[in-house]
C-alpha positions as CSV (number, residue, x, y, z in Angstrom):
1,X,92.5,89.6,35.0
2,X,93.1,88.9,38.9
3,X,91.8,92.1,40.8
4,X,93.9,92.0,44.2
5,X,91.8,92.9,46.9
6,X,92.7,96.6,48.4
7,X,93.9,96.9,51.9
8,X,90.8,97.2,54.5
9,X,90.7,101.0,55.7
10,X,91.1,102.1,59.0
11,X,87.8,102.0,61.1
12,X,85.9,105.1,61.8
13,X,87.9,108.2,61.5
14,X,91.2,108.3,63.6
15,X,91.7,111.6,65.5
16,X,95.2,112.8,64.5
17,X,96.7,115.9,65.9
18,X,95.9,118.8,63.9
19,X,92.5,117.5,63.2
20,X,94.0,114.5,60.5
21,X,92.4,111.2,60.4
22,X,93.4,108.0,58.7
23,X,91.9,106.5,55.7
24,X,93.2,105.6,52.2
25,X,93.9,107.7,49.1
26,X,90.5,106.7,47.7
27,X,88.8,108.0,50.7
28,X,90.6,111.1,50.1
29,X,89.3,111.4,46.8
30,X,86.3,111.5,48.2
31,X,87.2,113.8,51.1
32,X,88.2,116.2,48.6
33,X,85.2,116.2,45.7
34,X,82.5,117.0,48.8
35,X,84.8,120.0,49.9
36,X,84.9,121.5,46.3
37,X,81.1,121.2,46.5
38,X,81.0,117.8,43.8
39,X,77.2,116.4,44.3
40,X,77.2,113.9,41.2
41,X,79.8,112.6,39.2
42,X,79.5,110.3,35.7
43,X,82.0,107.1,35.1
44,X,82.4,103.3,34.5
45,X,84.3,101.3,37.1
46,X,87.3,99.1,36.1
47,X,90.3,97.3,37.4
48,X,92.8,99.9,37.8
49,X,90.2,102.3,39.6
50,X,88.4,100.1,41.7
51,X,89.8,101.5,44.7
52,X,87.9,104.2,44.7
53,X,84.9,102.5,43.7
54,X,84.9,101.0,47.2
55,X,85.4,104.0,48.6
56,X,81.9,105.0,47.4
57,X,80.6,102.3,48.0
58,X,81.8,102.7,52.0
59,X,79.8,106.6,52.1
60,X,79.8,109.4,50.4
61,X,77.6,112.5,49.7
62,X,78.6,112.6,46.3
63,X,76.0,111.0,43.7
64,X,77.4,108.5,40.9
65,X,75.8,108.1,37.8
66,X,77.0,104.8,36.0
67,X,77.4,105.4,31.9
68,X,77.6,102.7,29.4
69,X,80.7,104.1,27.9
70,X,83.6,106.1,29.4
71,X,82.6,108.5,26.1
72,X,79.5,109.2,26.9
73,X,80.4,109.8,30.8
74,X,82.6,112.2,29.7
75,X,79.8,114.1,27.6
76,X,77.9,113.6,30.8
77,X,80.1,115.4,32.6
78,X,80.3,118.2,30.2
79,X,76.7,118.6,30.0
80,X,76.5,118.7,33.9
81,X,79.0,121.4,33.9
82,X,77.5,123.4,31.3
83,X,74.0,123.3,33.2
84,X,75.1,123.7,36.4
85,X,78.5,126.5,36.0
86,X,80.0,123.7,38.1
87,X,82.7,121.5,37.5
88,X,82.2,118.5,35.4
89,X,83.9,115.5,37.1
90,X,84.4,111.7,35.7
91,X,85.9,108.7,36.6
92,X,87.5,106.2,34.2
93,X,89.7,103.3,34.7
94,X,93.0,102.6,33.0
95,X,94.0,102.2,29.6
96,X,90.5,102.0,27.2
97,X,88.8,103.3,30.2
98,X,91.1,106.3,30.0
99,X,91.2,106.7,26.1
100,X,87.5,106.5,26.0
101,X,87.6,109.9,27.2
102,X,89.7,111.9,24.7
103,X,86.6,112.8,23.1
104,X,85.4,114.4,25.6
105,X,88.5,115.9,27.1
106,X,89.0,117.3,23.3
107,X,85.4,118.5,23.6
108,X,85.9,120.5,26.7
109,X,88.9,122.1,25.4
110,X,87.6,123.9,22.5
111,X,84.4,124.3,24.4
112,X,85.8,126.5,27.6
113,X,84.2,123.5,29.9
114,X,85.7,122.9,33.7
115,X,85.7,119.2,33.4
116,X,88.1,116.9,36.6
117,X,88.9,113.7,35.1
118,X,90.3,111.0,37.8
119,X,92.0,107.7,36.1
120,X,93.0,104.6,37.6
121,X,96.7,103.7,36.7
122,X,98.4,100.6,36.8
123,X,100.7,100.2,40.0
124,X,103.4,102.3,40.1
125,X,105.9,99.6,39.9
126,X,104.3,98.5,37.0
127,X,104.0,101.6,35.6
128,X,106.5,101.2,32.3
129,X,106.2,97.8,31.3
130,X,103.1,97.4,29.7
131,X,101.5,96.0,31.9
132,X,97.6,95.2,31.4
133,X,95.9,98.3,30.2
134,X,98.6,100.4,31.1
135,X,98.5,103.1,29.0
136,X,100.2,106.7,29.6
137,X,96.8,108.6,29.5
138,X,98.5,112.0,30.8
139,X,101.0,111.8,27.6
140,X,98.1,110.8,25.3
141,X,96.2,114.0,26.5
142,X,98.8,116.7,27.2
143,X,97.8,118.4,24.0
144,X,94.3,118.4,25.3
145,X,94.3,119.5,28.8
146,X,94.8,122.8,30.3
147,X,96.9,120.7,32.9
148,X,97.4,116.9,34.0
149,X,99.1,114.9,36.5
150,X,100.2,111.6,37.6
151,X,100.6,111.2,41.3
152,X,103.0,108.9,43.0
153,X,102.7,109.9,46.4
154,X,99.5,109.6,48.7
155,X,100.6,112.5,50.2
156,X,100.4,114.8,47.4
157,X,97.1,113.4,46.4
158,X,94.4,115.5,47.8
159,X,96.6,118.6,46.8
160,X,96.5,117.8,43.2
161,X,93.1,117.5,43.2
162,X,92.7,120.8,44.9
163,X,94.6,122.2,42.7
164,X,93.3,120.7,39.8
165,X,89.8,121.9,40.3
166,X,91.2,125.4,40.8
167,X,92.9,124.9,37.2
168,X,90.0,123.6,35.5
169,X,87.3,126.6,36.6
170,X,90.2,129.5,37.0
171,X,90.2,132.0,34.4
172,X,89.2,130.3,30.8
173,X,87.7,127.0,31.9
174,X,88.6,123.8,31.1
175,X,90.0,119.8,31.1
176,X,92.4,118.8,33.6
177,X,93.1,115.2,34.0
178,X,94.6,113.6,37.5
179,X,96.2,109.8,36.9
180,X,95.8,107.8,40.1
181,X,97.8,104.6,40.4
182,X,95.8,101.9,42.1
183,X,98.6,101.3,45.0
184,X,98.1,105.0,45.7
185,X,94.7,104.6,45.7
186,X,95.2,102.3,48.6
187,X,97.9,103.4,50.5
188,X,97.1,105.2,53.5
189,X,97.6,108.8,54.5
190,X,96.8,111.2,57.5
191,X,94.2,113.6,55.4
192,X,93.9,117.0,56.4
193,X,91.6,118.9,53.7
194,X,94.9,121.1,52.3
195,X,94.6,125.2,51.8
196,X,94.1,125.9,48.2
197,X,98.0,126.7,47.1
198,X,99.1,129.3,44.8
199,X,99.9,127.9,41.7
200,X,102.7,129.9,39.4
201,X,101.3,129.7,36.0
202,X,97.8,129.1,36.6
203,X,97.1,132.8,38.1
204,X,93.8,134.1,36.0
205,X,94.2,138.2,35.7
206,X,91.1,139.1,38.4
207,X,91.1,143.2,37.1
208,X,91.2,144.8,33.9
209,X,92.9,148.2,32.9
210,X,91.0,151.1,33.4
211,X,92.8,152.6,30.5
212,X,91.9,149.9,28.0
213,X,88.0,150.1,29.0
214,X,88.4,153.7,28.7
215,X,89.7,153.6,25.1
216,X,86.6,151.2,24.1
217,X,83.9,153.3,25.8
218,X,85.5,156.5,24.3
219,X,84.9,154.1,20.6
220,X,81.3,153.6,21.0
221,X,80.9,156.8,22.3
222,X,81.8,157.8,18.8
223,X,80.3,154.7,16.9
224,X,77.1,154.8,14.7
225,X,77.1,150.9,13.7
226,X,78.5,149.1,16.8
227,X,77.9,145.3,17.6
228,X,78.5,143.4,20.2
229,X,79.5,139.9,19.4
230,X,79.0,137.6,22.1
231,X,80.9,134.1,22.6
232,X,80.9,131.1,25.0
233,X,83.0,132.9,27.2
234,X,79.9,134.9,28.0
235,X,78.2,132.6,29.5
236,X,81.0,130.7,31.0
237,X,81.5,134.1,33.0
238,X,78.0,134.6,33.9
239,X,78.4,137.6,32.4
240,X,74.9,138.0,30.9
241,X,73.7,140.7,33.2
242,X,76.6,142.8,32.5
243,X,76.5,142.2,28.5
244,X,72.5,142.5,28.6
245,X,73.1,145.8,30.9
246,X,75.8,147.3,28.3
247,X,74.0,146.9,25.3
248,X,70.5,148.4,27.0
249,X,72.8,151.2,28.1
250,X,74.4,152.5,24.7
251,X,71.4,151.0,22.4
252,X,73.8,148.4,21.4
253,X,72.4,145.1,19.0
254,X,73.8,141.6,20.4
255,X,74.3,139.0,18.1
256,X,75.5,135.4,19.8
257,X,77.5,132.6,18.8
258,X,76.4,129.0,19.5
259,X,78.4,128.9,21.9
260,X,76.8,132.1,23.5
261,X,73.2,130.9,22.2
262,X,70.6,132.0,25.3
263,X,73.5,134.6,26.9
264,X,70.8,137.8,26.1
265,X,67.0,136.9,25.8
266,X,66.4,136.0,22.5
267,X,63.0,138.1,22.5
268,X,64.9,140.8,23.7
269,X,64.5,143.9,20.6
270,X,68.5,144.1,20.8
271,X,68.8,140.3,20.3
272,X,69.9,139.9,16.7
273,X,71.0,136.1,15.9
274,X,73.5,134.5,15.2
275,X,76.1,134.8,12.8
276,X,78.2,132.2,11.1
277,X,77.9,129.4,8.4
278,X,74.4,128.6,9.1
279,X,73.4,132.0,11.1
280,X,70.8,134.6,9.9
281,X,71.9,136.5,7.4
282,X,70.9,139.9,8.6
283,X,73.4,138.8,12.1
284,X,76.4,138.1,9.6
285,X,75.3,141.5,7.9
286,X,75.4,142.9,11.0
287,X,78.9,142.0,11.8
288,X,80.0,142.9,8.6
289,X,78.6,146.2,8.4
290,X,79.5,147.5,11.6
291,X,82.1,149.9,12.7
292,X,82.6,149.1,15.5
293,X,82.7,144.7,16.4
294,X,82.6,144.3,20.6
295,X,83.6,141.0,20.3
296,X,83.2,139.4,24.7
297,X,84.7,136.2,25.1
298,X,84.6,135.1,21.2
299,X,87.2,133.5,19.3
300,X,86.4,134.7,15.8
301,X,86.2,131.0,14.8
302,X,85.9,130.7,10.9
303,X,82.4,129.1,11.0
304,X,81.6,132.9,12.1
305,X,84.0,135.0,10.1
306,X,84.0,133.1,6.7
307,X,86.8,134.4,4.7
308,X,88.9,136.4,6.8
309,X,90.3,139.1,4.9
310,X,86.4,140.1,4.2
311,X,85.0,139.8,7.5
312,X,83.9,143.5,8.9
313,X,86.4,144.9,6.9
314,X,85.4,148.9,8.2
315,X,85.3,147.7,11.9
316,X,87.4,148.9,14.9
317,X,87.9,145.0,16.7
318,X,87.5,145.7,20.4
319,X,88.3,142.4,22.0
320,X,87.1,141.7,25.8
321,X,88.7,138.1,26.5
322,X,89.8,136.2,29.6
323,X,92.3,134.4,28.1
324,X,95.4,136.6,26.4
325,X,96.2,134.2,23.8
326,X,92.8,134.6,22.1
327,X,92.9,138.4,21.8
328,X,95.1,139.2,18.1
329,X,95.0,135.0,17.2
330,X,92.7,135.5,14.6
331,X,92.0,138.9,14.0
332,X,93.9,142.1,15.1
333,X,92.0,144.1,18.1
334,X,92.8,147.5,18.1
335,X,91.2,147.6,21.8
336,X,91.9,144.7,23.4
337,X,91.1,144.2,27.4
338,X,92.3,141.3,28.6
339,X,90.3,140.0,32.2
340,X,87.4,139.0,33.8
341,X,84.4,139.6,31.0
342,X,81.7,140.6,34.2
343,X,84.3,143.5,35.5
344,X,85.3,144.3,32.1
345,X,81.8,144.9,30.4
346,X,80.3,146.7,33.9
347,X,82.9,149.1,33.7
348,X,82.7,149.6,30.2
349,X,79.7,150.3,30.6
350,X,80.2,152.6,34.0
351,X,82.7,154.8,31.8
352,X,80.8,155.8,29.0
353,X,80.0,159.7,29.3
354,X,77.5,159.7,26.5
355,X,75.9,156.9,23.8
356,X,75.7,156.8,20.6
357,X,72.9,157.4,18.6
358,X,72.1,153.9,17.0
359,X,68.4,154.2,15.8
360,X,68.9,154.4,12.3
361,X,71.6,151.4,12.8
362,X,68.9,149.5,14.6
363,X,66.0,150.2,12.4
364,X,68.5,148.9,9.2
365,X,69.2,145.7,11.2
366,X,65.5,145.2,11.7
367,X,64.3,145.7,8.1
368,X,67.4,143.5,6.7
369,X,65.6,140.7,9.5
370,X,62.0,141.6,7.7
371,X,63.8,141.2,3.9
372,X,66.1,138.3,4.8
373,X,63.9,135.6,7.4
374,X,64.4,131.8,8.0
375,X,62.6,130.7,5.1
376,X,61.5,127.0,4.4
377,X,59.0,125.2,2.2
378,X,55.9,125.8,4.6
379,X,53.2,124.3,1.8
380,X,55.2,121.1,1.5
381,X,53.0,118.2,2.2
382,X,56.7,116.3,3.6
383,X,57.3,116.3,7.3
384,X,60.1,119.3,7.5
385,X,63.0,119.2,10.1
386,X,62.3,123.0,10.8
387,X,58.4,122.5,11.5
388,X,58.9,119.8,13.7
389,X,61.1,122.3,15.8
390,X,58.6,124.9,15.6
391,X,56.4,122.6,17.3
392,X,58.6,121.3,19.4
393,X,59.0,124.8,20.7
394,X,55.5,125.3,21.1
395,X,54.9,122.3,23.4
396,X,57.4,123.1,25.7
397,X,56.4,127.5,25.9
398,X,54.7,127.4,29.5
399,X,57.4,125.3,31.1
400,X,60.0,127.5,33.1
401,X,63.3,125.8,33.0
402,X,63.5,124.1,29.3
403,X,67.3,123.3,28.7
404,X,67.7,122.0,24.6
405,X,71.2,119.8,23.7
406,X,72.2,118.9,20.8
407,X,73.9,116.7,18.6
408,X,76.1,118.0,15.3
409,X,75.0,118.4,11.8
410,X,72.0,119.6,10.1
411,X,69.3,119.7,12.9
412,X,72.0,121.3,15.5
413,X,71.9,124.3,12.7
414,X,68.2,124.2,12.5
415,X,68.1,124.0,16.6
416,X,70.0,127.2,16.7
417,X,67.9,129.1,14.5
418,X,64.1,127.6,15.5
419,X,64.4,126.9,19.4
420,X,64.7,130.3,21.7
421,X,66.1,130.5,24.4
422,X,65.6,133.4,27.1
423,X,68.7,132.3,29.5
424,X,72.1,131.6,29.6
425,X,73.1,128.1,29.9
426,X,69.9,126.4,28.6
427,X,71.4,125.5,25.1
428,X,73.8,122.7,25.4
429,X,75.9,121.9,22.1
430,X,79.4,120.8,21.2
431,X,80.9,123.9,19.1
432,X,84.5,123.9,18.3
433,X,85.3,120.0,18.1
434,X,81.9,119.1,16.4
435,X,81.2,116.1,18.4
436,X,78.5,113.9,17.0
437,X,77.2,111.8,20.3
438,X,77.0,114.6,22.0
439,X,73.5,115.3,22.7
440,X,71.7,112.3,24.6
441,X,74.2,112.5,27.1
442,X,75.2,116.2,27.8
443,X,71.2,115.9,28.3
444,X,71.3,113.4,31.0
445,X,74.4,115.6,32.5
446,X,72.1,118.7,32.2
447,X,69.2,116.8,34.1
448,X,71.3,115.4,36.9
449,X,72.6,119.5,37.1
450,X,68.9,120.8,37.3
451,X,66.8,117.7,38.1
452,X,63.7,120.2,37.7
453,X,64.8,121.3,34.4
454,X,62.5,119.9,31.4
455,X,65.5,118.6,29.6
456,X,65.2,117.8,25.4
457,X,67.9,116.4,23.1
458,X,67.5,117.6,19.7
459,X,69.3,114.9,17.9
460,X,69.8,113.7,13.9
461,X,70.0,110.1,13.2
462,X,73.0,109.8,12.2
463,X,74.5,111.9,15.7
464,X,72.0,109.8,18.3
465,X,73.6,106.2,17.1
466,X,77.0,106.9,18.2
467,X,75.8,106.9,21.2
468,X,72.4,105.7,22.0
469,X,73.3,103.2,24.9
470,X,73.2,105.8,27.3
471,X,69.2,105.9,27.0
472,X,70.3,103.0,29.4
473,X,72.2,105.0,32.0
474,X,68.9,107.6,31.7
475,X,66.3,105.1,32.3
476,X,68.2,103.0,35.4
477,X,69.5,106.2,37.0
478,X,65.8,107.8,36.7
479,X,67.4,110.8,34.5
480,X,64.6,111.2,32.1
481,X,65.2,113.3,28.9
482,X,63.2,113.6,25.7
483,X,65.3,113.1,22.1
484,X,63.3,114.4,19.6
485,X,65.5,112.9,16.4
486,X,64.8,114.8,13.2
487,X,65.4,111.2,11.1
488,X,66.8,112.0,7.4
489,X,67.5,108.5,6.7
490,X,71.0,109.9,6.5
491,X,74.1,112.3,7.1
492,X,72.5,115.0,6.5
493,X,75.2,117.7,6.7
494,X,78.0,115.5,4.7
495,X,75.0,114.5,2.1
496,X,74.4,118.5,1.8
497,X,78.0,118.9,0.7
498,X,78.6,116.1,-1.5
499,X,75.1,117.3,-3.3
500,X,76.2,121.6,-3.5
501,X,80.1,120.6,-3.7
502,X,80.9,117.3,-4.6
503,X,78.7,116.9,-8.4
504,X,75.9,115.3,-6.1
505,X,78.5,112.4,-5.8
506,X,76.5,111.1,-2.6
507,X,78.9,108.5,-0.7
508,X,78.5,106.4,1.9
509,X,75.7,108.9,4.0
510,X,72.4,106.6,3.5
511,X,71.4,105.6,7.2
512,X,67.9,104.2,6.1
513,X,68.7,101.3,7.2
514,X,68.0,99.1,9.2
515,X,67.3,100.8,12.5
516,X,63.8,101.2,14.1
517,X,65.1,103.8,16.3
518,X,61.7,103.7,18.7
519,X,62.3,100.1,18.9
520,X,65.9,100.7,20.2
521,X,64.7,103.5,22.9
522,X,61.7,100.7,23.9
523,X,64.6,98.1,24.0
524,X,66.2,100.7,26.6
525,X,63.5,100.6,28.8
526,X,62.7,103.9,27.2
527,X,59.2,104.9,25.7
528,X,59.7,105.3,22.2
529,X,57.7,106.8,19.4
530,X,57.5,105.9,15.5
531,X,56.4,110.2,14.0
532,X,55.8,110.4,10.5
533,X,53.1,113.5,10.4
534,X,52.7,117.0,12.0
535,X,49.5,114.7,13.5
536,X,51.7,112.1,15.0
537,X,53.9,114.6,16.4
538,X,51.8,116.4,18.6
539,X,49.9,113.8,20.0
540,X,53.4,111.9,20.6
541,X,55.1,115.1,22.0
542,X,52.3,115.6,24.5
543,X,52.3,111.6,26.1
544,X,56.0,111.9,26.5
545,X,56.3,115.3,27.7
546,X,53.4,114.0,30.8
547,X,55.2,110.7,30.7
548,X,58.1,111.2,33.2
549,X,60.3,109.1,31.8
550,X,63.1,109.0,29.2
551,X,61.4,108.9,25.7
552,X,62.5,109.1,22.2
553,X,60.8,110.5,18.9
554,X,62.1,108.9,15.9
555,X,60.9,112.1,13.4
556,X,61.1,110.3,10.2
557,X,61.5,114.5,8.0
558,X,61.9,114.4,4.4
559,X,65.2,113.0,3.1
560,X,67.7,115.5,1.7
561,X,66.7,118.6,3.3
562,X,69.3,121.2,3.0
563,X,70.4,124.2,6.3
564,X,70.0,127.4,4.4
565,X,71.2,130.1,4.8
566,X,74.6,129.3,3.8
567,X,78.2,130.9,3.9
568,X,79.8,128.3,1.6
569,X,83.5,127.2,1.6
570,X,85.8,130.4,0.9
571,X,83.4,132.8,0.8
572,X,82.7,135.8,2.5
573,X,80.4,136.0,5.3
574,X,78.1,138.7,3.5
575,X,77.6,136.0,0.5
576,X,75.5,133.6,2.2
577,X,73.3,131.1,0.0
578,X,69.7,131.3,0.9
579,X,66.9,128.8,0.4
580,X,65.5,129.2,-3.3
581,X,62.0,127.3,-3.1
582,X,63.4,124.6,-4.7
């Protein structure tokens, strides 16, 4: 490939009237991510977006860290976004560079995450006949974006990208995706920083009806088993005051979704888990019991509900959501208030003339938590996934700002259920698209977000080796991160199916070899550690904690392990499997 060299820019900055100076699109770029307040930003640079490479390598306030796939750069993103309440933003080139992050983009749509992708395009007179790497990345996406453009004109270039990050945090967050060709990327322009335009269609509702609060304080007014149910969109609000505030208010119990994990302090005496396939079963009793489900900025996805038609089948559904099209998608709300979650809890809260009385509601929900605990095999002389988070959790109790991520499968289950969390956006986890790769660099996203922040991935062997290069980007760009990997040898969550569903038919889930995991951190430039006791553990968990670099635990825990409790396939949420010693 012949990279053509880009036009040199104009020296200095060229006083135009009305305050304009002269530079090139990729400059604008630029211009434009330090006035929406961007300090870092993730990516891999390539042919079709070197442009604006060079433009930060000319200056720029705005921090890049370089990833070893467009993938992980993407997760990067998304973890900096989720840590931070900021937008994500990540740079890609054309064609792989650009396909490399669907995953991501997919990720942060079912995930509610405000995540700015920029591509490099071909040139627009090449733009049609497939050229090299061309690739229509905006077509390829459209299902997966809340908006995307390609821009043609240097002109309309820093308005796009105004407007874009005005989409992607406005109302329910999300993926928006701007497509740059490289001869716009050059071309020059007078840049004036432009007003942030009204956009028809992308107008978030900013007040809720008095009368629909009104109706759902009046219903827990008259409730004797309410619950509120708290999802992502929670925390993606910064509603946690306002949820924590209601619930203190009318004596209400708070159960959380992954998503919504860390959203009320889980030592809080309202806090009640987590419902779902792999939640406590007293939360998914909870929910199912209640009269009355106060369900803010939840989905009623079916790893919480279970079958449907069974799920809280005596409730009132009062559905607080920012997004109309969630409210009545899955299950009818009689009370739905559709706006901002912080206005719409405070003044729910504000309008309520009396409580209700909840004691014997809460003192039911606490002896169903005393009858119906995690439970594993504590006398086993194996390593067990669960202890090793119970320590985990213990080594890390005095530090002030712990943030956890995750991969998906078993031990992003067991995460959920062993590590607390006592604020919002310190559990970092890919929900609704199930992302295995996730973890390790969402982490290294988190830690460029809160560079204070003790930052852990929680990881399974199978999850960390989709994307373990990225121990790279964490070690060069001083990002350090511990990865605790629970190491089952295996697929953990497919071999759990294939053993309860599938006649024990295991196929194709044994990992044991031949990866020395600590050997591949160590060939990262990473410290790496080889765990196979409770012994080991602590003594390795204490040198890497103190270390101050990236470090990985390769936790070898006893093969075959299964995530109890259990809401298997069909059933009802109130029919979860428990662990039965065996």
């Amino acid at each position: 490939m012949t990279l053509h060299d880009a036009p040199a820019p104009s020296a200095g900055a060229d006083p135009h009237p009305g305050g304009a100076r002269r530079m090139l699109g990729a400059d604008a770029i630029l211009r434009v991510f330090e006035a929406e307040g961007v300090d870092v930003c993730f990516g891999i640079p390539g042919g079709a977006i070197l442009p604006l490479y060079d433009a930060l390598a000319r200056g720029t306030t705005v921090r890049h860290v370089l990833a070893r796939h467009e993938q992980g750069a993407g997760h990067m993103a998304e973890g900096y976004a989720r840590a931070s309440g900021k937008v994500g933003v990540v740079l890609a080139t054309s064609g792989p560079g650009a396909t490399n992050l669907v995953t991501p983009i997919a990720n942060a749509l079912m995930d509610s995450t405000p995540l700015v992708c920029v591509t490099g395009q071909v040139r627009s007179h090449l733009i049609g006949s497939d050229a090299f790497q061309e690739c229509d990345i905006v077509g390829v996406t459209l299902p997966l974006v809340k908006h995307s453009w390609l821009v043609r004109d240097v002109a309309e270039l820093a308005g796009v990208l105004r407007d874009a990050f005005a989409v992607a945090r406005e109302g329910r967050p999300g993926p928006v995706l701007v497509d740059v060709p490289r001869d716009v990327q050059e071309a020059e322009l007078d840049f004036v920083l432009p007003e942030l335009a009204e956009l028809p269609g992308w107008q978030p509702r900013r007040t809720v009806e008095r009368s629909a609060v009104d109706a759902v304080a009046r219903a827990i007014e008259r409730s004797r088993r309410p619950v509120l149910y708290a999802g992502g969109g929670v925390v993606n609000a910064d509603a946690s005051a306002e949820l924590v505030a209601l619930a203190e208010h009318a004596g209400i119990p708070v159960v959380t979704t992954l998503m919504a994990k860390g959203a009320i302090p889980e030592s809080h005496e309202l806090f009640f888990g987590w419902p779902g396939m792999h939640g406590a079963k007293w939360a998914n009793w909870a929910l199912n019991r209640a009269d009355l489900v106060l369900a803010a900025g939840a989905r009623f996805d079916d790893r919480v509900t279970g079958r449907l038609d069974a799920f809280a089948p005596d409730a009132t559904i009062a559905h607080f959501d920012v997004d109309a099209y969630e409210i009545d998608k899955v299950r009818h709300a009689e009370l739905p208030v559709h706006g901002p979650l912080r206005a719409a809890l405070a003044q729910t809260r504000r309008l309520l003339r009396g409580t209700p009385d909840t004691d014997a509601w809460l003192a039911q929900l606490r002896a169903w938590r005393e009858q119906f605990p995690l439970r594993y095999d504590t006398a086993a002389r194996t390593l067990k996934p669960q202890r090793v988070l119970e320590r985990l959790a213990e080594a890390v109790r005095d530090r002030d700002d712990v943030v956890w991520a995750t991969g998906v499968g078993q031990h992003q289950m067991w995460a959920m259920q062993y590590l607390p969390c006592e604020r919002p956006r310190s559990f970092l986890t890919s929900g609704g698209h199930g992302t295995m790769g996730f973890g390790l660099p969402a982490a290294i996203g988190a830690r460029a977000a809160r560079p204070g922040a003790t930052v852990v991935c929680v990881d399974g062997d199978g999850s960390f080796q989709m994307t373990p290069q990225e121990l790279a980007t964490a070690v060069a760009e001083d990002l350090p991160v511990l990865v605790v990997i629970l190491n089952n040898a295996g697929l953990g969550m497919v071999h759990q199916w294939q053993t309860m569903f599938y006649e024990r038919r295991l196929s194709h889930v044994d990992l044991s070899e031949p990866a020395d995991l600590a050997l591949v951190a160590r060939g990262f430039g990473a410290a790496g550690f080889t765990v196979r006791s409770e012994q080991e553990l602590d003594a390795a968990l204490a040198e890497a904690l103190g270390g101050g670099r990236a470090a990985v635990l390769d936790v070898h825990v006893e093969p075959g392990e299964a995530c109890f409790p259990m809401i298997a396939p069909g059933a009802a949420a109130v029919d979860m499997l428990e662990w039965s010693g065996g």
